[in-house]
N, C-alpha and C positions, 0 to 999 in steps of 0.2 A: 425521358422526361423533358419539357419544352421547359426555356427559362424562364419562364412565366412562374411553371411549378418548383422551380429547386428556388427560386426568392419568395416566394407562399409558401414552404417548409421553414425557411431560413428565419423569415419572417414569426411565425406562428412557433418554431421553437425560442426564440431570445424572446416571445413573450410569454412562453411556460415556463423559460428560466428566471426572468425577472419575478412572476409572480411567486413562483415558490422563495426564491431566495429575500423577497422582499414582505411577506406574508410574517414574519417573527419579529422584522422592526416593524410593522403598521397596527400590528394588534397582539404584537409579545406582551405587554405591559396590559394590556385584559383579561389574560390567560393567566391561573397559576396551575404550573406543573407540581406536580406531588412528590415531595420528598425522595420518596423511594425512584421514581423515576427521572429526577435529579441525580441520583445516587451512581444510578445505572447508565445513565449518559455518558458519564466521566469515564468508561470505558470502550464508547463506541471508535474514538481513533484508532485506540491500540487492535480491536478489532477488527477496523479495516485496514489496516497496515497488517495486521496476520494473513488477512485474506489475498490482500496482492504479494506479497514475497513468498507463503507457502508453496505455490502450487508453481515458481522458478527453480524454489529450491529441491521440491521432491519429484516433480517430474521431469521425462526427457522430452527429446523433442517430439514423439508421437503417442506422448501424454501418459507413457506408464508412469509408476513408480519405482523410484531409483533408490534403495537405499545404501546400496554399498559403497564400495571404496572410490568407485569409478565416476561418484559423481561427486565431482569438484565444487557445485556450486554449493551443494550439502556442505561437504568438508570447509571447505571458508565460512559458510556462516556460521557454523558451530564454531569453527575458530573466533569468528569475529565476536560472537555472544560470550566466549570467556572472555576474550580480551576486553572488552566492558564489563563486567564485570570486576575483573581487577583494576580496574584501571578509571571507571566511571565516566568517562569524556567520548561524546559522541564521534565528534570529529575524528579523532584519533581511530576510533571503532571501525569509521568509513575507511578508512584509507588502508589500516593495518587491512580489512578485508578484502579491500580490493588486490592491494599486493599479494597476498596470500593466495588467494584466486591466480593470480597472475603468474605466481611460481608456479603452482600445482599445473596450470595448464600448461606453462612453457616447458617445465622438465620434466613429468611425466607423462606426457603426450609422443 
């Protein structure tokens, strides 16, 4: 690609991104969304936050599934999802699983 073309990509994407992202404040207030699909929105984060840590936590590095004991990152995040749990504080959640990760991989490694 000449540099001509990678600033006509560059270009032409920050303006599909500006339009999309700017298209809900220019004409949200026109539009009404229906209840039920207000309803169901409210779960779109958690859903994409399922979608990026699942497939860290159950696959290996040549993309099987891992369920057993050998994979660590499983083991901490289950850890880390009781410990929130009990404990209700995100912060804390992050860190307890990180360490926990941290042992698991330093002493039985």
């Amino acid at each position: 690609m000449s540099d001509l073309d990678i600033w006509i990509t560059i270009v032409a994407l920050a303006f599909a991104t500006a339009a999309t992202r700017s298209s809900f404040w220019l004409i949200g207030h026109h539009i009404t969304i229906p209840k039920r699909v207000q309803e169901m929105l409210r779960f779109a984060p958690a859903c994409a936050l399922a979608a990026i840590i699942a497939p860290d936590l159950l696959l290996d590095n040549v993309g099987q599934v891992q369920l057993g004991l050998g994979n660590f990152k499983l083991i901490a995040g289950l850890a880390a999802t009781g410990y929130y749990l009990l404990r209700r504080n995100m912060l804390e959640t992050i860190i307890f699983g990180m360490l926990f990760f941290t042992v698991l991989r330093i002493c039985l490694q």
